[in-house]
TIRO-2110 file (N, C-alpha, C; in Angstrom, 1 decimal):
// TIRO-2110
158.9, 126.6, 92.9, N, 1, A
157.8, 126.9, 92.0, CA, 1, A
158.1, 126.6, 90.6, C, 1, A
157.3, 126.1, 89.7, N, 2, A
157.4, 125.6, 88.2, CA, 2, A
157.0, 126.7, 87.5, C, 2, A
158.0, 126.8, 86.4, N, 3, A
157.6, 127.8, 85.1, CA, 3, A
156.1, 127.1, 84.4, C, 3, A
155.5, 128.6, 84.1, N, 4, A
154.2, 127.7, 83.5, CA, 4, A
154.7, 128.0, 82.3, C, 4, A
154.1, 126.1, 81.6, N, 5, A
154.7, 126.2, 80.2, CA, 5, A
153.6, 125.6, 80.1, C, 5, A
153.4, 125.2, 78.4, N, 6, A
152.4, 125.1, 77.4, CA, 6, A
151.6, 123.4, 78.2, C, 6, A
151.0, 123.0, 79.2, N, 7, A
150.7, 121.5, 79.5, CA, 7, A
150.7, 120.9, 80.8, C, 7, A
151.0, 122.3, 81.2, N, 8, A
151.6, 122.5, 82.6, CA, 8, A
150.4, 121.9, 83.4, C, 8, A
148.7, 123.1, 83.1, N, 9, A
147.9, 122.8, 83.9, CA, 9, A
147.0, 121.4, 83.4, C, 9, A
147.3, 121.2, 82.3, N, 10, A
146.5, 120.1, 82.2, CA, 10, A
146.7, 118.8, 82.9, C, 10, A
148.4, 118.8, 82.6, N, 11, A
149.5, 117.6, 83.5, CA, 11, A
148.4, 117.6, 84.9, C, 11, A
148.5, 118.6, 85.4, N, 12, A
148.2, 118.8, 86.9, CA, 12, A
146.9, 118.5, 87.3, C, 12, A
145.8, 119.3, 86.1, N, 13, A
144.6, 118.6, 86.6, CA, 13, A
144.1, 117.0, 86.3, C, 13, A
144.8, 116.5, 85.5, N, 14, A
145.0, 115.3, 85.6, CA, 14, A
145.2, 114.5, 86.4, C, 14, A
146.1, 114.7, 86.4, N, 15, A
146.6, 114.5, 88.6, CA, 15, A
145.9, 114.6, 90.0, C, 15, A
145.2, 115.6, 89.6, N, 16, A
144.3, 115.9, 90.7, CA, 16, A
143.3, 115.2, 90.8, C, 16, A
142.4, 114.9, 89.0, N, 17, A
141.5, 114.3, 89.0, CA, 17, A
141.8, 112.6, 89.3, C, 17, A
143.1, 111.8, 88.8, N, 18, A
143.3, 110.8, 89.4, CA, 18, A
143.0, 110.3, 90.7, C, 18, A
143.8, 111.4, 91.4, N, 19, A
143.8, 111.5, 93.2, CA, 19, A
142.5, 111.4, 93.5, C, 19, A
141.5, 112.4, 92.6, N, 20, A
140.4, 112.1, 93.6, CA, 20, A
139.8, 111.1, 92.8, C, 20, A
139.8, 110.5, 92.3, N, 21, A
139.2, 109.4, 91.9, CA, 21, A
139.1, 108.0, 92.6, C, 21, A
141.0, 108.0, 93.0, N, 22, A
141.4, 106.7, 93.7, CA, 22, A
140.7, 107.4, 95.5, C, 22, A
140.9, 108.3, 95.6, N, 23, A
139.9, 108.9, 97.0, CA, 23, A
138.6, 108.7, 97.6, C, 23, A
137.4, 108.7, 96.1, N, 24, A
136.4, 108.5, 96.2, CA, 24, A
136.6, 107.1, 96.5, C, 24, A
137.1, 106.2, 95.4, N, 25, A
136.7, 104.4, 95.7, CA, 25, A
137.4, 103.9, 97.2, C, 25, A
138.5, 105.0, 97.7, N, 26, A
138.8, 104.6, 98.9, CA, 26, A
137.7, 105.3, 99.9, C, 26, A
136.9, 106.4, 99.7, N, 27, A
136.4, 106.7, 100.7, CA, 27, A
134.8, 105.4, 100.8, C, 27, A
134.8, 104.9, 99.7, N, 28, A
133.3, 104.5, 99.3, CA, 28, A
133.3, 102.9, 100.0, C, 28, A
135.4, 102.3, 100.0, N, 29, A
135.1, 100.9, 100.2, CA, 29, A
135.2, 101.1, 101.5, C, 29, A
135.5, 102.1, 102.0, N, 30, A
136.1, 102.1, 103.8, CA, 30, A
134.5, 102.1, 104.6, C, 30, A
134.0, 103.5, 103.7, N, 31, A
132.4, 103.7, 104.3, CA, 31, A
131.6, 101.6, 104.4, C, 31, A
131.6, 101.2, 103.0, N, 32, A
130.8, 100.3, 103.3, CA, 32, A
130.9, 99.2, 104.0, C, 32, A
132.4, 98.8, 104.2, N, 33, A
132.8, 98.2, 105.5, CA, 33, A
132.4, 98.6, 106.5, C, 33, A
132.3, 99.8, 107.0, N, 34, A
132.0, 100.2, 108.5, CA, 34, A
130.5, 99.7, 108.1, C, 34, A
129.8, 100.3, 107.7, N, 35, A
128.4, 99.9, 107.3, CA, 35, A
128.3, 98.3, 107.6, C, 35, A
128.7, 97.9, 106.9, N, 36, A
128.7, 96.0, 106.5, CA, 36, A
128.6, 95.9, 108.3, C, 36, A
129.9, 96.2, 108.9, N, 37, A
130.5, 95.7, 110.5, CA, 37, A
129.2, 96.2, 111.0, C, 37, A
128.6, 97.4, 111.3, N, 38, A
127.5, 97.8, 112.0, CA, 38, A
126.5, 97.7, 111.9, C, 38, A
125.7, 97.0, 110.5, N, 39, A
124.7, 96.0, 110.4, CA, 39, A
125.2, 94.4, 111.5, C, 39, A
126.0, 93.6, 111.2, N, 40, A
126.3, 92.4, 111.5, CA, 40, A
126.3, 93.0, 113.3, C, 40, A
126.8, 93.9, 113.8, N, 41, A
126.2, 94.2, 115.5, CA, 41, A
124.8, 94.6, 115.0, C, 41, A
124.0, 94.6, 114.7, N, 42, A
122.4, 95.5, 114.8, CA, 42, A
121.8, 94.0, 114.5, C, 42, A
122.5, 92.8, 113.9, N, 43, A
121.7, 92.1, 113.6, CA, 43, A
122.3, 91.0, 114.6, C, 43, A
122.1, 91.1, 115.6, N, 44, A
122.9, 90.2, 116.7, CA, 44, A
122.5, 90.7, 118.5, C, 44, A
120.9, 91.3, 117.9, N, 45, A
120.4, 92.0, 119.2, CA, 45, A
120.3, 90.7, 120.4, C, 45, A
121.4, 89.8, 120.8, N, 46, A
120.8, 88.2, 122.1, CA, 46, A
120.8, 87.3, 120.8, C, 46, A
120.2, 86.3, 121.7, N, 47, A
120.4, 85.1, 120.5, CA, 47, A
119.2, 84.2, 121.5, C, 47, A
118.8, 83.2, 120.6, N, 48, A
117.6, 82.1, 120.8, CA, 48, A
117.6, 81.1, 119.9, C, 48, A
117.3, 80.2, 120.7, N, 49, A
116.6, 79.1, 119.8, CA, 49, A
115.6, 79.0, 119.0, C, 49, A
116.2, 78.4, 117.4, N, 50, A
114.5, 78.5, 116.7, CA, 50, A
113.6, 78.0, 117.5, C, 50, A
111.9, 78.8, 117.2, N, 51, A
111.1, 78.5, 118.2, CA, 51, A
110.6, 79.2, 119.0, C, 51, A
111.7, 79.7, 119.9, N, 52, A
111.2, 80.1, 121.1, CA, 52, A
111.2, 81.6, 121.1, C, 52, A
110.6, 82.2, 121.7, N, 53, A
110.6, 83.6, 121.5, CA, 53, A
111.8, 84.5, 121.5, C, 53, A
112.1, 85.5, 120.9, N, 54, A
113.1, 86.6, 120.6, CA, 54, A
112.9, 87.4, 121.7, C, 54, A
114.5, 87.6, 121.9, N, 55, A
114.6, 88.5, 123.0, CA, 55, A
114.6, 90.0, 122.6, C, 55, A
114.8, 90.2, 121.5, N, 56, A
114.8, 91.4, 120.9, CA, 56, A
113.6, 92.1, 120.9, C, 56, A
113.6, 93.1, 120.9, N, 57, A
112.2, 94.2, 121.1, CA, 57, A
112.1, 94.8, 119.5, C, 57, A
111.0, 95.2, 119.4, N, 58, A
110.3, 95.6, 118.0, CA, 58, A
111.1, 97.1, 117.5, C, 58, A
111.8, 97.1, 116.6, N, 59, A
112.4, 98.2, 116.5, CA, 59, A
113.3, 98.1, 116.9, C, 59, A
114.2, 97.1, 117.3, N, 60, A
115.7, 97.0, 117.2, CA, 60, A
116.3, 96.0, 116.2, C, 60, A
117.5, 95.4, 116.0, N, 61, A
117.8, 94.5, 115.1, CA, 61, A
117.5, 93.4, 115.6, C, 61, A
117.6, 92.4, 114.8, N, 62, A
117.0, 90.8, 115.6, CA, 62, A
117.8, 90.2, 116.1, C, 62, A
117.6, 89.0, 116.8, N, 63, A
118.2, 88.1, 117.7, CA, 63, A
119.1, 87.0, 116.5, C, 63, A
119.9, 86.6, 116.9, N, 64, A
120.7, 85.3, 116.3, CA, 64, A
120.3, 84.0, 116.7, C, 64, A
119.7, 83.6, 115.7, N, 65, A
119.1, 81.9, 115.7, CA, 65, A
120.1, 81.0, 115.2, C, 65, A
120.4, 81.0, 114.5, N, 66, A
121.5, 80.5, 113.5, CA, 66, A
122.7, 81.1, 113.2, C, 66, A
122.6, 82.4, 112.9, N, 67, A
123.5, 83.2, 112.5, CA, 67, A
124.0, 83.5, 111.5, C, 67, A
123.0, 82.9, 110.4, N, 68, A
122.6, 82.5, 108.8, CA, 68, A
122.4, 84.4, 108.4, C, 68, A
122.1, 85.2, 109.1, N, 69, A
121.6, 86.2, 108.6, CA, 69, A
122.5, 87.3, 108.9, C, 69, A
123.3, 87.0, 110.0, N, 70, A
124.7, 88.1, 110.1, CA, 70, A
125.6, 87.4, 109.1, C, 70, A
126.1, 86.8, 109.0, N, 71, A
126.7, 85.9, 107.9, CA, 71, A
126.8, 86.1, 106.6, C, 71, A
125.6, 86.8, 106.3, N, 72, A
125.2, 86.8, 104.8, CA, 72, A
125.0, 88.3, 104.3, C, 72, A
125.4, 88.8, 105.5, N, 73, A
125.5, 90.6, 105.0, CA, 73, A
126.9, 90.7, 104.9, C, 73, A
127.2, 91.3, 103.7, N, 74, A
128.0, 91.7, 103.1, CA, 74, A
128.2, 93.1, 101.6, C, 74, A
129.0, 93.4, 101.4, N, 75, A
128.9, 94.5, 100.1, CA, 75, A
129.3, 93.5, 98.8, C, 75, A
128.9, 94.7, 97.8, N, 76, A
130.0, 94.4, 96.6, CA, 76, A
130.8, 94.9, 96.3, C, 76, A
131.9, 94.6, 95.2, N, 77, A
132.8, 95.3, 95.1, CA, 77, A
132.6, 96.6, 95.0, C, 77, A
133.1, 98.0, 95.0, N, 78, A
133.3, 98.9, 94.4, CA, 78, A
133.6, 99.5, 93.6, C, 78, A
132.7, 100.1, 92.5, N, 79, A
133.1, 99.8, 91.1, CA, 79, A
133.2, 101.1, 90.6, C, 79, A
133.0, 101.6, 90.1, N, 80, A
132.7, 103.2, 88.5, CA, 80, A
132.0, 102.4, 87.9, C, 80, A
131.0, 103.2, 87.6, N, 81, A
129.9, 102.9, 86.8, CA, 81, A
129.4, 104.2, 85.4, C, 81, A
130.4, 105.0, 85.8, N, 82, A
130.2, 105.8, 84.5, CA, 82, A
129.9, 106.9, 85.1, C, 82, A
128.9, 107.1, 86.1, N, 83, A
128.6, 108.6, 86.4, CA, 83, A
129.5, 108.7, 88.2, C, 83, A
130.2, 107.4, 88.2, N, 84, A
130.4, 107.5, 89.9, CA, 84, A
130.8, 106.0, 90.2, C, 84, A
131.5, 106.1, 91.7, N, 85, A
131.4, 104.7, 92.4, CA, 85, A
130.4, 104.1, 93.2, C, 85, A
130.4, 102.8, 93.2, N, 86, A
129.1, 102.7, 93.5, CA, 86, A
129.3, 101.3, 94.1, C, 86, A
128.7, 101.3, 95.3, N, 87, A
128.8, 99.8, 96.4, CA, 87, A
127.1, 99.3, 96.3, C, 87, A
127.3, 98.6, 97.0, N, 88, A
125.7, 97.8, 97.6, CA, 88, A
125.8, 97.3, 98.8, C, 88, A
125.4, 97.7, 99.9, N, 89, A
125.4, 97.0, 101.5, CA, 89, A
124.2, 96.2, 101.5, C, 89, A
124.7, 94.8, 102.2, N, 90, A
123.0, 94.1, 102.0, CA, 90, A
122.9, 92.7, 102.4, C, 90, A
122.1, 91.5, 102.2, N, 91, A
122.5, 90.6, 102.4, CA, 91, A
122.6, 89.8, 100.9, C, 91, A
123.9, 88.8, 101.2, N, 92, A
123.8, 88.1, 99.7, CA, 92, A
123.2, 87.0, 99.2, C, 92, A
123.0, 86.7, 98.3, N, 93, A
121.9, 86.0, 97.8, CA, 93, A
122.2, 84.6, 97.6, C, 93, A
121.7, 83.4, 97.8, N, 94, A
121.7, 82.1, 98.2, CA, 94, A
122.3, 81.5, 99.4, C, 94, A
122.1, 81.9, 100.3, N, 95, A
122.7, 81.7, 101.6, CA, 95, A
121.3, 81.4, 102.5, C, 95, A
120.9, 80.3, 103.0, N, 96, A
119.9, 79.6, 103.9, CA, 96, A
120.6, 79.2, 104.8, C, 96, A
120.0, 79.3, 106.1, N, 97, A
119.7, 78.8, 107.3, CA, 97, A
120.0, 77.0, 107.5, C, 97, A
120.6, 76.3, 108.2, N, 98, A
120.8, 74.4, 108.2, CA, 98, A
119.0, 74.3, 108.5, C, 98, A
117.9, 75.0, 108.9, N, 99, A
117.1, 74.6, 109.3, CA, 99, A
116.3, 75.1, 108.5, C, 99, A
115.9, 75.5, 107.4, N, 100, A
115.2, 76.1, 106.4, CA, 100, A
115.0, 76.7, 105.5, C, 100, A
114.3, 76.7, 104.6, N, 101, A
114.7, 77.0, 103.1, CA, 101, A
114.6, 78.7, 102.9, C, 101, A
114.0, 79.3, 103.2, N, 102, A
114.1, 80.6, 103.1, CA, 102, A
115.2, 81.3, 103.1, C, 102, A
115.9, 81.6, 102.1, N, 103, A
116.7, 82.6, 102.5, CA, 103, A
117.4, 83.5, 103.0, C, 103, A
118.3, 83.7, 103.5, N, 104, A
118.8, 85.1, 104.2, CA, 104, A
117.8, 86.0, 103.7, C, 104, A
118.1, 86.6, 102.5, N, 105, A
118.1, 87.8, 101.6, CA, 105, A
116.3, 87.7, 102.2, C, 105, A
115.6, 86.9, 102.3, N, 106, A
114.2, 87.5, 101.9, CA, 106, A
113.9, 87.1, 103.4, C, 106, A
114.2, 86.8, 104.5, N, 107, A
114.2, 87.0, 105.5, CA, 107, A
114.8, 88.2, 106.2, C, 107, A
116.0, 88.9, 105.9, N, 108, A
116.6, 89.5, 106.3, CA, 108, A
115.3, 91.1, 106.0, C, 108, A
115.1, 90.5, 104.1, N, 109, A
114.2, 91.4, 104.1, CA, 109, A
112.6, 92.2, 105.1, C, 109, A
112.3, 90.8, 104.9, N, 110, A
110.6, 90.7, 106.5, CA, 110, A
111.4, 91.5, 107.4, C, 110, A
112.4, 91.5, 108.3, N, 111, A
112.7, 91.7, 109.4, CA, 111, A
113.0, 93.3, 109.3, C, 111, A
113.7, 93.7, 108.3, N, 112, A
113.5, 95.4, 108.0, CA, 112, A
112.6, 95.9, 107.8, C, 112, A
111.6, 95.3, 106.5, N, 113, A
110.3, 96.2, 106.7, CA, 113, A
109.3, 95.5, 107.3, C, 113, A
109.0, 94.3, 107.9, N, 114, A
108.1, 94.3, 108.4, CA, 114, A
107.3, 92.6, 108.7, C, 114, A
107.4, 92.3, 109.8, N, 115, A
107.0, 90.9, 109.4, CA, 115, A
105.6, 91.1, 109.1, C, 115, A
104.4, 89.7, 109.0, N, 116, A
103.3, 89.4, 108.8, CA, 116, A
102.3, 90.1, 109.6, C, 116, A
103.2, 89.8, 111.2, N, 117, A
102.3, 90.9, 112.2, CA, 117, A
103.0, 92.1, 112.3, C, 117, A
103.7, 93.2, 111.3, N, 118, A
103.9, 94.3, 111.2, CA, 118, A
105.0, 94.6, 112.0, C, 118, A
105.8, 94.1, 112.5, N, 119, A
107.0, 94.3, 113.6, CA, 119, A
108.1, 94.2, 112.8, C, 119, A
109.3, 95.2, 113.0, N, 120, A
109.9, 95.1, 112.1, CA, 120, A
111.2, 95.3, 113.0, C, 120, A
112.1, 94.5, 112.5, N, 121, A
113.8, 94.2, 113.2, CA, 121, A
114.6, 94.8, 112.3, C, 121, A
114.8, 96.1, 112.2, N, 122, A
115.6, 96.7, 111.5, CA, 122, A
117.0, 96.7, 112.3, C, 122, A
118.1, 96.2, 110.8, N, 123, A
119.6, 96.2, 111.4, CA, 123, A
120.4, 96.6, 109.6, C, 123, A
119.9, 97.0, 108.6, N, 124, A
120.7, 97.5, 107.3, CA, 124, A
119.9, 99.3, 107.8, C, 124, A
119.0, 99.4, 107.7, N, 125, A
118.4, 101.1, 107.9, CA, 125, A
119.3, 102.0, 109.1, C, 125, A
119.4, 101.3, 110.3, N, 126, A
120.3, 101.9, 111.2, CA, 126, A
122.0, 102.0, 110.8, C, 126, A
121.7, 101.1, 110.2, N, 127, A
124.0, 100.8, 109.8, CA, 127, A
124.1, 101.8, 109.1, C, 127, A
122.7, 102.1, 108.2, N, 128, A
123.5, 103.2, 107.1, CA, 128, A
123.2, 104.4, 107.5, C, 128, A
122.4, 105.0, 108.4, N, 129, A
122.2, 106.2, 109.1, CA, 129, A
123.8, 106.6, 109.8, C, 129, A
124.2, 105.1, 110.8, N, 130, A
125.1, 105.2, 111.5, CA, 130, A
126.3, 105.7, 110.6, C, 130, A
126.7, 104.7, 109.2, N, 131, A
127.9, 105.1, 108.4, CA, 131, A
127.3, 106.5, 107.9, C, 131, A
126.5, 107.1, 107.7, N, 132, A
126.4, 108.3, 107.0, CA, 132, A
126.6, 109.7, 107.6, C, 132, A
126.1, 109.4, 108.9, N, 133, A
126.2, 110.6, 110.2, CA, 133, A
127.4, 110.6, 110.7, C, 133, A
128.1, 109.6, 110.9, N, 134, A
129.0, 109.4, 112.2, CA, 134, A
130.0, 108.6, 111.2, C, 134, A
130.4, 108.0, 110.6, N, 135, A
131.5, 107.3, 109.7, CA, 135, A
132.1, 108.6, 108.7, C, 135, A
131.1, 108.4, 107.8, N, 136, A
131.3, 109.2, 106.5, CA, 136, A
132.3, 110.6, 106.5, C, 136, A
131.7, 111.5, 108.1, N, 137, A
132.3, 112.7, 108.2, CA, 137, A
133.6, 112.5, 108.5, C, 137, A
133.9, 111.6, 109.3, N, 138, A
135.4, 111.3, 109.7, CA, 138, A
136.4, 110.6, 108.7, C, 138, A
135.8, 109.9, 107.6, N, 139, A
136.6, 109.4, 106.7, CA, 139, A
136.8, 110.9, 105.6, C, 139, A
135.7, 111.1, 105.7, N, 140, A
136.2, 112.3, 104.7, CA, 140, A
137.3, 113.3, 105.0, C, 140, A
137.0, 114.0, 106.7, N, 141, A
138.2, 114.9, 106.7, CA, 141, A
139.5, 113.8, 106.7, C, 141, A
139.8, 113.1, 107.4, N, 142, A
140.7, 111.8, 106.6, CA, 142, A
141.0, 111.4, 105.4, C, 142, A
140.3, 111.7, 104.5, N, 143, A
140.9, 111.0, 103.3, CA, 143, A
141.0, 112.1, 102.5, C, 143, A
140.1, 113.2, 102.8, N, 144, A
140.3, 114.9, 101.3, CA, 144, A
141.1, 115.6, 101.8, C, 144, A
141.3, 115.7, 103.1, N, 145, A
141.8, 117.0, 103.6, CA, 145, A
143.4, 116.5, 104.0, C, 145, A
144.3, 115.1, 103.5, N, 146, A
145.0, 115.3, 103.7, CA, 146, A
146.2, 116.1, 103.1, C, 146, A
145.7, 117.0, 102.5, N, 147, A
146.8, 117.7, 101.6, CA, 147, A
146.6, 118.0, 100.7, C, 147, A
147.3, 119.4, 99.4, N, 148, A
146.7, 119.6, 98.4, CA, 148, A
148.6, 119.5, 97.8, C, 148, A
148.1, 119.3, 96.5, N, 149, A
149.3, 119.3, 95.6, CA, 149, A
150.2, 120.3, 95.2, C, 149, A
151.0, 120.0, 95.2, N, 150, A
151.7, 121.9, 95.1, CA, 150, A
152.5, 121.7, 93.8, C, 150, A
152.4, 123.3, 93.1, N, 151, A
152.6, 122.9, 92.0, CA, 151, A
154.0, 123.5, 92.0, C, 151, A
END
């Protein structure tokens, strides 16, 4: 046990606050990886040729044509932003299909909320349900609860 002297607690909550800081950006890049991985399965429901009809059913993620659109999901870095850290799960921007100009990003979009005839192939809305129910809880007792600092 440490004599408490004049700096003592500050040293310490400094320390503490460090820890959890480097904790949060590790808890935040681990979460959006799992996210990232469990979109790229949700968007990989069979596969088809442009053309021909999708084997995928309305309300699950879509089928692979190309594979332009698993491909192109990915995060950003993880950063502090001043009030927090802060990711983006998603798909990234300038990345097309060999067979057409449309983008990932604004296709990927139609297929979550909704194509022309209203059918929608959600595969980012399910990954982040999945990382937030079922990831998040287990990274957390994993990463906070390994131990407290002793003074």
């Amino acid at each position: 046990m440490r004599e408490l002297r004049p700096g003592l607690f500050t040293g310490l909550f400094t320390e503490i606050a460090a820890d959890g800081q480097l904790k949060a950006k590790t808890f935040l890049t681990q979460l959006a990886n799992a996210i990232e991985r469990q979109a790229k399965v949700n968007a990989s429901t069979g596969s088809h040729k442009r053309g021909t009809p999708t084997p995928a059913s309305p309300g699950t993620g879509p089928a692979v044509i190309s594979g332009t659109l698993r491909r192109s999901i990915t995060h950003s870095p993880v950063a502090f932003t001043g009030t927090g850290w802060e990711t983006k799960v998603g798909t990234g921007a300038g990345i097309s299909p060999p067979y057409g100009r449309t983008p990932a990003s604004r296709y990927g979009l139609a297929l979550e909320t909704g194509l022309r005839n209203g059918t929608v192939y959600p595969f980012l809305k399910p990954a982040y349900r999945f990382g937030i129910t079922t990831v998040a809880p287990q990274l957390y007792a994993s990463i906070y609860r390994a131990g407290w600092p002793r003074i």
